[in-house]
PyMOL Python script that loads the backbone (N, CA, C, O; Angstrom):
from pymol import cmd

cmd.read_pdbstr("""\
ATOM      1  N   UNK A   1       6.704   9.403 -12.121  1.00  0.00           N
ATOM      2  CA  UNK A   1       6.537   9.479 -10.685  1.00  0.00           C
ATOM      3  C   UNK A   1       7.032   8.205 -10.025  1.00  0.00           C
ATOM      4  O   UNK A   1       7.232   7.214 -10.728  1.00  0.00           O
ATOM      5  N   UNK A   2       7.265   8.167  -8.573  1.00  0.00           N
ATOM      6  CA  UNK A   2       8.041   7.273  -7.932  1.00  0.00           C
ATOM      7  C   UNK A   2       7.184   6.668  -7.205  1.00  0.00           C
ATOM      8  O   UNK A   2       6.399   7.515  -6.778  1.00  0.00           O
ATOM      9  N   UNK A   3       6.865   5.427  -6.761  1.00  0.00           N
ATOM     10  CA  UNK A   3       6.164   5.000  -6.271  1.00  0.00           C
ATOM     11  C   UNK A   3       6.034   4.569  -4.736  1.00  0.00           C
ATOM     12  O   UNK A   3       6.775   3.609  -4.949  1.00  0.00           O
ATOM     13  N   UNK A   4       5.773   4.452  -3.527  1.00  0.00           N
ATOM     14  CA  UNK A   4       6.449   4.444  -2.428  1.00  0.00           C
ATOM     15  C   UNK A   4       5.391   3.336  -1.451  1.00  0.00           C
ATOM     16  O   UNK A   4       4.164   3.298  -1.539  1.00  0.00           O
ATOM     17  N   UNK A   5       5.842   2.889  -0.969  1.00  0.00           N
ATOM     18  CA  UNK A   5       5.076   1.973   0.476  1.00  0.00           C
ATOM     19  C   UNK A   5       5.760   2.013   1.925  1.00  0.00           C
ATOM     20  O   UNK A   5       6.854   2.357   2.372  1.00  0.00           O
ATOM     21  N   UNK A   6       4.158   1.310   2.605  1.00  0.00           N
ATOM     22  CA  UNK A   6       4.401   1.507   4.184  1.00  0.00           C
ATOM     23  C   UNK A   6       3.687   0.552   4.778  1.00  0.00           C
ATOM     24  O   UNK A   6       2.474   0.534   4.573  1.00  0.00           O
ATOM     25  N   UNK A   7       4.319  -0.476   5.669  1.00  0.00           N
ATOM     26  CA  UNK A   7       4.021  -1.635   6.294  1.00  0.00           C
ATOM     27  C   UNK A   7       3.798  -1.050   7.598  1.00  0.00           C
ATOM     28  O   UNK A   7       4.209  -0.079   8.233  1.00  0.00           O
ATOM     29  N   UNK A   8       2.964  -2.039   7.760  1.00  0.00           N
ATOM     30  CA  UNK A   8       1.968  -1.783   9.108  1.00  0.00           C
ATOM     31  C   UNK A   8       1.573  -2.444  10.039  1.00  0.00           C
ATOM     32  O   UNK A   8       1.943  -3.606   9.871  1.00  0.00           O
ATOM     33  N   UNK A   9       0.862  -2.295  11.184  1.00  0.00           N
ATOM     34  CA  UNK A   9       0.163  -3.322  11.970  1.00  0.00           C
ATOM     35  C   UNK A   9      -0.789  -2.594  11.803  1.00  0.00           C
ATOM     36  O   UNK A   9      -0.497  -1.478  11.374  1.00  0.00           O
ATOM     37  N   UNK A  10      -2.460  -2.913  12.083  1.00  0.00           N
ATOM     38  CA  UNK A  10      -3.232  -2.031  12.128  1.00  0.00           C
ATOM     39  C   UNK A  10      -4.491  -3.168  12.993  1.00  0.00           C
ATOM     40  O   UNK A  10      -4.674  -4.346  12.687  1.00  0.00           O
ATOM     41  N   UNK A  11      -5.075  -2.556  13.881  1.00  0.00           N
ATOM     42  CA  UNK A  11      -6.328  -3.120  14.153  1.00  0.00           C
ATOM     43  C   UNK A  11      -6.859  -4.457  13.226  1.00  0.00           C
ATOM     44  O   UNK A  11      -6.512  -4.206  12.072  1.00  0.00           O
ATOM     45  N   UNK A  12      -7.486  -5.635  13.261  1.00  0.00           N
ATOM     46  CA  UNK A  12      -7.989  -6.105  12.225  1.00  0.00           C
ATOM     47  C   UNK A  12      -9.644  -5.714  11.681  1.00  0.00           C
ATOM     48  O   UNK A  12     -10.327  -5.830  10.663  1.00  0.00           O
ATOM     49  N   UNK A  13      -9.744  -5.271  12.851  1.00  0.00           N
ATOM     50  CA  UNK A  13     -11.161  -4.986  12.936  1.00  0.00           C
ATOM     51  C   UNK A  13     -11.373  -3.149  11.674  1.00  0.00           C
ATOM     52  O   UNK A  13     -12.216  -2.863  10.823  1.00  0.00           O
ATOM     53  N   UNK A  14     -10.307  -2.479  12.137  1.00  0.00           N
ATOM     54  CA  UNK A  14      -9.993  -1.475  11.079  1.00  0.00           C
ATOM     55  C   UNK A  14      -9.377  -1.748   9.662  1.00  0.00           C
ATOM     56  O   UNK A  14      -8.764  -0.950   8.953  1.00  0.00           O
ATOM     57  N   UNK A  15      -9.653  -2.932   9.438  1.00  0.00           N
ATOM     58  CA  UNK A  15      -8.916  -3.214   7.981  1.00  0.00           C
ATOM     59  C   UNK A  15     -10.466  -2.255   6.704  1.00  0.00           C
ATOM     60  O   UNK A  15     -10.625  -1.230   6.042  1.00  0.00           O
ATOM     61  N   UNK A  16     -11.066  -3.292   7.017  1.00  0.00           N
ATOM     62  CA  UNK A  16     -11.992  -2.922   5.746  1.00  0.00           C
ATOM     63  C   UNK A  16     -12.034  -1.378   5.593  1.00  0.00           C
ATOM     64  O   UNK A  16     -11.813  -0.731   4.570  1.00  0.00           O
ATOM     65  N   UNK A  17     -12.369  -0.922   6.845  1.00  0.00           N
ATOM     66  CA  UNK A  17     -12.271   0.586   6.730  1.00  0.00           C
ATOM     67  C   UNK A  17     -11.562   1.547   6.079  1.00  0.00           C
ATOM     68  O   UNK A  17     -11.819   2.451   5.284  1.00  0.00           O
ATOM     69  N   UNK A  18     -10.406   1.024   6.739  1.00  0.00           N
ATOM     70  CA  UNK A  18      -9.373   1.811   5.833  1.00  0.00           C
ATOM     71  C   UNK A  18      -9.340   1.394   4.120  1.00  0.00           C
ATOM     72  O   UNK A  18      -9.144   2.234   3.243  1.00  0.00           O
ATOM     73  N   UNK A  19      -9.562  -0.001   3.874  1.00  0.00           N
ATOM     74  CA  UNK A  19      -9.232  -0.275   2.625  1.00  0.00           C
ATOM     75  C   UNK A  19     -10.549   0.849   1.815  1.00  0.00           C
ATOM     76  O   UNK A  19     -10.235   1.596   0.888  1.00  0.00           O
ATOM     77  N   UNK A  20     -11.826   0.783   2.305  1.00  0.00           N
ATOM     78  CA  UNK A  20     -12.690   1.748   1.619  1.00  0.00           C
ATOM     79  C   UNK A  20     -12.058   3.372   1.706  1.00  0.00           C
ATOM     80  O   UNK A  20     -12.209   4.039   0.682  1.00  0.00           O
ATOM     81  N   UNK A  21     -11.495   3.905   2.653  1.00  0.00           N
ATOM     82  CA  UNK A  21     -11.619   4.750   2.784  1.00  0.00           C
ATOM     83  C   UNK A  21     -10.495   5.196   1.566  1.00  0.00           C
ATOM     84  O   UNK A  21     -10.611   6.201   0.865  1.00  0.00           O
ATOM     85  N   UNK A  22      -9.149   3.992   1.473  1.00  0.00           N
ATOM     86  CA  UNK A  22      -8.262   4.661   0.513  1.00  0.00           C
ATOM     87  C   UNK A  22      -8.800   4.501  -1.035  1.00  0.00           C
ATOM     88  O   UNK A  22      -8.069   5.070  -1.845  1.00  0.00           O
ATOM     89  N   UNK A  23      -9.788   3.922  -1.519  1.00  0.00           N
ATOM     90  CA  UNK A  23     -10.529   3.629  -2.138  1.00  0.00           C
ATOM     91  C   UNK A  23     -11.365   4.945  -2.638  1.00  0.00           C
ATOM     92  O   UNK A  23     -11.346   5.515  -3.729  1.00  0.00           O
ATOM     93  N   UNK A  24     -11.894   5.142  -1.785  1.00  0.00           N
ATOM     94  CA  UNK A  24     -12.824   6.459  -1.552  1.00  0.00           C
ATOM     95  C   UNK A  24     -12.265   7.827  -2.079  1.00  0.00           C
ATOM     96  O   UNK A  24     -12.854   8.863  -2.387  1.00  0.00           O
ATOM     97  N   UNK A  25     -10.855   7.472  -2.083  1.00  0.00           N
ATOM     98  CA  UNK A  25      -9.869   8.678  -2.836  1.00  0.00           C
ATOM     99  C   UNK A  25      -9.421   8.551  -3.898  1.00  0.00           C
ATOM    100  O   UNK A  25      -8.316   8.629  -4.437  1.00  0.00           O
ATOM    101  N   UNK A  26     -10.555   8.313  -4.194  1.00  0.00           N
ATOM    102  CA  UNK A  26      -9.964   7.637  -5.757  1.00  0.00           C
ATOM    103  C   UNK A  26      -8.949   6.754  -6.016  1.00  0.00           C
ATOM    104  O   UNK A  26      -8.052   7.009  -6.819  1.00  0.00           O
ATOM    105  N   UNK A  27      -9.030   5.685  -5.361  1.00  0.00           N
ATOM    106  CA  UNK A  27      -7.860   4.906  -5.582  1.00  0.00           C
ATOM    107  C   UNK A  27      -6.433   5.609  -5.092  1.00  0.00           C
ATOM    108  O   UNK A  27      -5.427   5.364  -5.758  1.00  0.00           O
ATOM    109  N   UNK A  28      -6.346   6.412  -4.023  1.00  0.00           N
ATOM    110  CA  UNK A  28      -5.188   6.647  -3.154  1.00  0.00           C
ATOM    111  C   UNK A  28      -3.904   6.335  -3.258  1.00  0.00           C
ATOM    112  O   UNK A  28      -2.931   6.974  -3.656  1.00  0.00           O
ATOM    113  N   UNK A  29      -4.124   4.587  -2.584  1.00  0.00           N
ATOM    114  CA  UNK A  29      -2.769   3.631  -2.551  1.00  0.00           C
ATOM    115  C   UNK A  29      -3.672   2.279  -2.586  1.00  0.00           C
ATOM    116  O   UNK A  29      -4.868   2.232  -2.301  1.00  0.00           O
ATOM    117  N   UNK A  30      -2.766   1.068  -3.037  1.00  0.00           N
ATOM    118  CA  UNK A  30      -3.245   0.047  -3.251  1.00  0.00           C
ATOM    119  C   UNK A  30      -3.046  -0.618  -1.585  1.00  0.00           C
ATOM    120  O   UNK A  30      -2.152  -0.138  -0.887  1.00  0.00           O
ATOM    121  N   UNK A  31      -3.839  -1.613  -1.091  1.00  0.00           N
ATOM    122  CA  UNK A  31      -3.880  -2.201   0.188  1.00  0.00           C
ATOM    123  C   UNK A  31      -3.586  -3.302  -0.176  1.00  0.00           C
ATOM    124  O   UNK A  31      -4.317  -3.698  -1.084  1.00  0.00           O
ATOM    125  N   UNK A  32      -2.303  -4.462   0.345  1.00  0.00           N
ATOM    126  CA  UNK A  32      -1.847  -5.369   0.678  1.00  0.00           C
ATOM    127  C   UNK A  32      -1.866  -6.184   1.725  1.00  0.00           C
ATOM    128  O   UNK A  32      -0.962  -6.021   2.545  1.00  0.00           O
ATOM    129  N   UNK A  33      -2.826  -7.207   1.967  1.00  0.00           N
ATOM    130  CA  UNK A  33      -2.686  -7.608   3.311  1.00  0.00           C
ATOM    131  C   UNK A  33      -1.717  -8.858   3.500  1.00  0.00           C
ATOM    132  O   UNK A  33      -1.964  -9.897   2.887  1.00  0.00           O
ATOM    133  N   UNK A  34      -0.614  -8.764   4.345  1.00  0.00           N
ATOM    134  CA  UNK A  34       0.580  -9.715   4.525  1.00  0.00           C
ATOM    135  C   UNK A  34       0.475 -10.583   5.519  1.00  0.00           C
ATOM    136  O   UNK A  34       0.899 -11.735   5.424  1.00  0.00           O
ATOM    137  N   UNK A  35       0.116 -10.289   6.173  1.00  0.00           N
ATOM    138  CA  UNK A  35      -0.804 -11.490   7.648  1.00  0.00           C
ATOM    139  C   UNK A  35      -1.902 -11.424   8.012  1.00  0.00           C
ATOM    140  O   UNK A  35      -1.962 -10.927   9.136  1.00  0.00           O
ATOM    141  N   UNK A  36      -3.018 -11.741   7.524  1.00  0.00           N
ATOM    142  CA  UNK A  36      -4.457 -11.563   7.650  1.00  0.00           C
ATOM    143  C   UNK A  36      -4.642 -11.810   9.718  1.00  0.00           C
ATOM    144  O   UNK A  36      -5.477 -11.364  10.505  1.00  0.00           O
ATOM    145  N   UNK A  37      -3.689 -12.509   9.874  1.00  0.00           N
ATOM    146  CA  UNK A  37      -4.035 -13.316  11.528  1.00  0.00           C
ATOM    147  C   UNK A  37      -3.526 -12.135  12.248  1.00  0.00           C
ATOM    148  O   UNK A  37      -4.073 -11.789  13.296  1.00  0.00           O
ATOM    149  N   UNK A  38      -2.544 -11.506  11.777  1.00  0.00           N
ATOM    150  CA  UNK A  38      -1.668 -10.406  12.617  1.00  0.00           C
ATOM    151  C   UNK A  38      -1.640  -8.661  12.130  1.00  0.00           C
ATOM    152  O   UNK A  38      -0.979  -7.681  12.476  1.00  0.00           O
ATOM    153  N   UNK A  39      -2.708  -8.913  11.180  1.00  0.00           N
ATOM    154  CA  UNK A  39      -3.497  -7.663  10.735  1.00  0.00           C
ATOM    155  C   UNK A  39      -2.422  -6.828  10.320  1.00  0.00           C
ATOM    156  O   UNK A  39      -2.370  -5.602  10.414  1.00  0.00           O
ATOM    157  N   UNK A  40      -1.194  -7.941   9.648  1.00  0.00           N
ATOM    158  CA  UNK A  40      -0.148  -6.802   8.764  1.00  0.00           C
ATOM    159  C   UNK A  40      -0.160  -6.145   7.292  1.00  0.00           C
ATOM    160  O   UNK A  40      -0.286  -6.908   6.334  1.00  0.00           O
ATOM    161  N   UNK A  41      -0.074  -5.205   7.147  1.00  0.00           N
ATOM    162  CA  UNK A  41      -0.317  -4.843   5.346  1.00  0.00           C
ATOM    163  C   UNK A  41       0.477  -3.793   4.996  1.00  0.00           C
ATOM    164  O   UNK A  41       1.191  -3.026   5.641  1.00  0.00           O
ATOM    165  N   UNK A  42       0.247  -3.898   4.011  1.00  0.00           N
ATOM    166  CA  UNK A  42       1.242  -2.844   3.112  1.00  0.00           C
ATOM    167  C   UNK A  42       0.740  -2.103   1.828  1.00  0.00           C
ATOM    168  O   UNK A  42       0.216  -2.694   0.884  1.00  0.00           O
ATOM    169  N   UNK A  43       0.973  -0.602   1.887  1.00  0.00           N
ATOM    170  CA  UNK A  43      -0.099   0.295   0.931  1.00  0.00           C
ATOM    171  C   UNK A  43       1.230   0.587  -0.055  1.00  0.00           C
ATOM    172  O   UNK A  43       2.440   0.728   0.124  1.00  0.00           O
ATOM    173  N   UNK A  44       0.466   0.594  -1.004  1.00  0.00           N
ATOM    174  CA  UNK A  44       1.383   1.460  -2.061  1.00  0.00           C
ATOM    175  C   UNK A  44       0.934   2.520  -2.823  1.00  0.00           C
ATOM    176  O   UNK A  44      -0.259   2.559  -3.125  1.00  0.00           O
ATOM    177  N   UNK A  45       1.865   3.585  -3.264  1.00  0.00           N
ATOM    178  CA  UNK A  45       1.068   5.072  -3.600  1.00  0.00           C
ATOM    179  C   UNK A  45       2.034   5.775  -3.912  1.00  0.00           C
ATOM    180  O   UNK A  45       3.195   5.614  -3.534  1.00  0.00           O
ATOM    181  N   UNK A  46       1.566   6.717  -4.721  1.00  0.00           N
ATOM    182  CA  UNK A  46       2.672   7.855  -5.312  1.00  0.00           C
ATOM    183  C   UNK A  46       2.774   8.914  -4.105  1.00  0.00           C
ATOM    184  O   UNK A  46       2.063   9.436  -3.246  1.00  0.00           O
ATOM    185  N   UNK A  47       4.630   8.905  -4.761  1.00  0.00           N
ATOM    186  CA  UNK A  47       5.425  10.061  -3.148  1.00  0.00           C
ATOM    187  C   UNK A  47       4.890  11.092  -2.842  1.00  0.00           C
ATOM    188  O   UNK A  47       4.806  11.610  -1.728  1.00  0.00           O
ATOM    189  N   UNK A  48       4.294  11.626  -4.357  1.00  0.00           N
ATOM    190  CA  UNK A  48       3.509  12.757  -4.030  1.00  0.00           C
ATOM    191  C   UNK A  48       2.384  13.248  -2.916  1.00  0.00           C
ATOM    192  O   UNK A  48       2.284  14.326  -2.330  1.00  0.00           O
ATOM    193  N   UNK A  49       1.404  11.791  -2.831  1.00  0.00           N
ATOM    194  CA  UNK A  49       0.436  11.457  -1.920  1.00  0.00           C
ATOM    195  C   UNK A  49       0.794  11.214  -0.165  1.00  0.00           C
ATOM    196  O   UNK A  49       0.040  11.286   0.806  1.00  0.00           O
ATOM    197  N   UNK A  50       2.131  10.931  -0.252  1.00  0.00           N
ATOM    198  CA  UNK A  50       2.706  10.909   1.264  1.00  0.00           C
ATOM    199  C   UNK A  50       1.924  11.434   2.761  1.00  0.00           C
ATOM    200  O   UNK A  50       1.320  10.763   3.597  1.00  0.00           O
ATOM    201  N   UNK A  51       2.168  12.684   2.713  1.00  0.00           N
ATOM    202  CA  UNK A  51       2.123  13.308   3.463  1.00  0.00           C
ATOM    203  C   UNK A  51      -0.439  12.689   3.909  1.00  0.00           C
ATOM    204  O   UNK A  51      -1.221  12.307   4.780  1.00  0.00           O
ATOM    205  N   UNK A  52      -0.323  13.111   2.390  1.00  0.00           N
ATOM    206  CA  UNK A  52      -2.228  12.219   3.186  1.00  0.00           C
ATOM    207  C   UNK A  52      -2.055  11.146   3.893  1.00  0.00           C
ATOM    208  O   UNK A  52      -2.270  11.019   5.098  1.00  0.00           O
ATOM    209  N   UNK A  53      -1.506  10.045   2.845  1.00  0.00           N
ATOM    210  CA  UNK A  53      -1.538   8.929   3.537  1.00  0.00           C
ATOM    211  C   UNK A  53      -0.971   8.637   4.532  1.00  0.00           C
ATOM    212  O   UNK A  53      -1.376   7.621   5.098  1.00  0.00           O
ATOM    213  N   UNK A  54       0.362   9.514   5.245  1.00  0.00           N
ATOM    214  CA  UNK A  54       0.512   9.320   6.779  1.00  0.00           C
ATOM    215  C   UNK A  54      -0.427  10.036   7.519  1.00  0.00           C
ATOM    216  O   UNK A  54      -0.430   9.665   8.692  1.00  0.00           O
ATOM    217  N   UNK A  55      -1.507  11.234   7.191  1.00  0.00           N
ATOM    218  CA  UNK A  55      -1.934  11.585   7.935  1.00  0.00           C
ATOM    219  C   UNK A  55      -3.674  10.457   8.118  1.00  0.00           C
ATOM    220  O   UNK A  55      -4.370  10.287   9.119  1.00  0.00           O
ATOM    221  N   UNK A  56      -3.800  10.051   7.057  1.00  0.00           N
ATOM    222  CA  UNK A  56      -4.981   8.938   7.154  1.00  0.00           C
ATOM    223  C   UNK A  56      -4.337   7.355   8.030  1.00  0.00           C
ATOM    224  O   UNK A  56      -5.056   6.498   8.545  1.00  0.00           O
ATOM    225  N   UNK A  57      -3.088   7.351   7.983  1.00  0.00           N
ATOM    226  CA  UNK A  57      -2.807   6.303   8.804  1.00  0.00           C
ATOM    227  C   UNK A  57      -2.582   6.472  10.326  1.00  0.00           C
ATOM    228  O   UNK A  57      -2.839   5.724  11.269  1.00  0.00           O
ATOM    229  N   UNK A  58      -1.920   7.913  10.244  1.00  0.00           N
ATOM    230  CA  UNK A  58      -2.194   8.387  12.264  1.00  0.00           C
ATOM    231  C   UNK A  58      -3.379   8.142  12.737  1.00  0.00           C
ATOM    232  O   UNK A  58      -3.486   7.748  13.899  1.00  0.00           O
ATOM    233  N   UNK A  59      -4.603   8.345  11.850  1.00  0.00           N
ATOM    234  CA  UNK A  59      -6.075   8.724  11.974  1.00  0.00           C
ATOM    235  C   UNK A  59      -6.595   6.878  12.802  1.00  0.00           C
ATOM    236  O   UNK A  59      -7.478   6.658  13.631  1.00  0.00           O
ATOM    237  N   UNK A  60      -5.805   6.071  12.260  1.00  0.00           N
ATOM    238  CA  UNK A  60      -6.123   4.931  12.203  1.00  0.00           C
ATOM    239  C   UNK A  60      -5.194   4.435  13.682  1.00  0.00           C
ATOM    240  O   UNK A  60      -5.581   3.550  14.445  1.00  0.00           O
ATOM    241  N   UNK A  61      -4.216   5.042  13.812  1.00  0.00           N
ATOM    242  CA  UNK A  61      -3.674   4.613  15.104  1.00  0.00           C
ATOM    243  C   UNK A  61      -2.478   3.435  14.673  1.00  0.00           C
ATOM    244  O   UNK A  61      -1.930   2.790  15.567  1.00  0.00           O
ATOM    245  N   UNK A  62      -2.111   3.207  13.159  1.00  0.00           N
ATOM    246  CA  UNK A  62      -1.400   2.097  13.181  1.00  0.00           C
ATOM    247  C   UNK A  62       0.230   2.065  13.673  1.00  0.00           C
ATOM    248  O   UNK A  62       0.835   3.083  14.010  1.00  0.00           O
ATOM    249  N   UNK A  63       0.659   1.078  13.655  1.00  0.00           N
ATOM    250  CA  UNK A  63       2.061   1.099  14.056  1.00  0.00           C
ATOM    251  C   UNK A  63       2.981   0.342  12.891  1.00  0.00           C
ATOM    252  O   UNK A  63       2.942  -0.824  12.500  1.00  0.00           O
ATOM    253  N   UNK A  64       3.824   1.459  12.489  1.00  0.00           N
ATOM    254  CA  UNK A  64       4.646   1.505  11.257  1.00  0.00           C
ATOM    255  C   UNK A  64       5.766   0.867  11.170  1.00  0.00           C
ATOM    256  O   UNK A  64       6.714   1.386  11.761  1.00  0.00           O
ATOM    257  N   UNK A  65       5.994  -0.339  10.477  1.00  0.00           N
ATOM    258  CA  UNK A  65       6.943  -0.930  10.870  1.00  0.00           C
ATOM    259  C   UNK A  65       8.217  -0.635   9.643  1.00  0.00           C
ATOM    260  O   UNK A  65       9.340  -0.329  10.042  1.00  0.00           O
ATOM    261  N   UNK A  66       8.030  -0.714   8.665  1.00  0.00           N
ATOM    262  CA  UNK A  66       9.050  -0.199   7.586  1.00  0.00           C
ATOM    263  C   UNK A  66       8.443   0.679   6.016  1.00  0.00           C
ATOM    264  O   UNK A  66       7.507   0.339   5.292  1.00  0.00           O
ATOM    265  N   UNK A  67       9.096   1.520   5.917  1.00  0.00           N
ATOM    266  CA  UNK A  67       8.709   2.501   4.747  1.00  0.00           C
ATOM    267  C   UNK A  67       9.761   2.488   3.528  1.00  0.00           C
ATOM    268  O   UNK A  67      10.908   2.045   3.582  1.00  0.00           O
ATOM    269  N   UNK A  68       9.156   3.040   2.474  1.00  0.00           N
ATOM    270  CA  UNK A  68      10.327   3.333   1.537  1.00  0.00           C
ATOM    271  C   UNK A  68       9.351   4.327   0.710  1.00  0.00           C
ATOM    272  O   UNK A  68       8.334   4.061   0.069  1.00  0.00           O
ATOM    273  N   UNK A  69      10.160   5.857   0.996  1.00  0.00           N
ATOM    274  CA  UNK A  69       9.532   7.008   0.578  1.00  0.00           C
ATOM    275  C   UNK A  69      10.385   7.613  -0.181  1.00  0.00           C
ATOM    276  O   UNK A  69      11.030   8.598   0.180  1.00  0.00           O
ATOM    277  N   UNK A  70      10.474   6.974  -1.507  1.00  0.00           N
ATOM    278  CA  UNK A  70      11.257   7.597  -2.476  1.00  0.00           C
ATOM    279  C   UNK A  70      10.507   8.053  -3.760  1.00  0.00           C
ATOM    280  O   UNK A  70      11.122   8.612  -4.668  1.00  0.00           O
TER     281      UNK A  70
END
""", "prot")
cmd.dss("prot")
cmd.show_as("cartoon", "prot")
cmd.util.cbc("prot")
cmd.orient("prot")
């Protein structure tokens, strides 16, 4: 399987949340945080899982700055 990520801005105040929640799925995608000050991060997760994890990140309101969905 191929592995895929998606950089983000997200609330900071919504970080922990989300990190439990992808957690909560059994280990989902892994959470990367790249600017703790500017609440940037980056998930990683199998392609297969895609389509959840954009729909758990709409849920969150974030703003997507670069992907690689291969």
């Amino acid at each position: 399987m191929n592995s895929s990520w998606i950089q983000f801005h997200i609330e900071p105040s919504k970080l922990a949340l989300l990190k439990f929640i992808l957690e909560g799925y059994d280990h989902l995608a892994i959470l990367t945080i790249l600017e703790p000050k500017e609440a940037k991060a980056q998930i990683y997760f199998y392609y297969t899982e895609k389509d959840l994890i954009k729909e758990i990140l709409q849920d969150f309101s974030v703003q997507i700055l670069q992907e690689c969905l291969d």
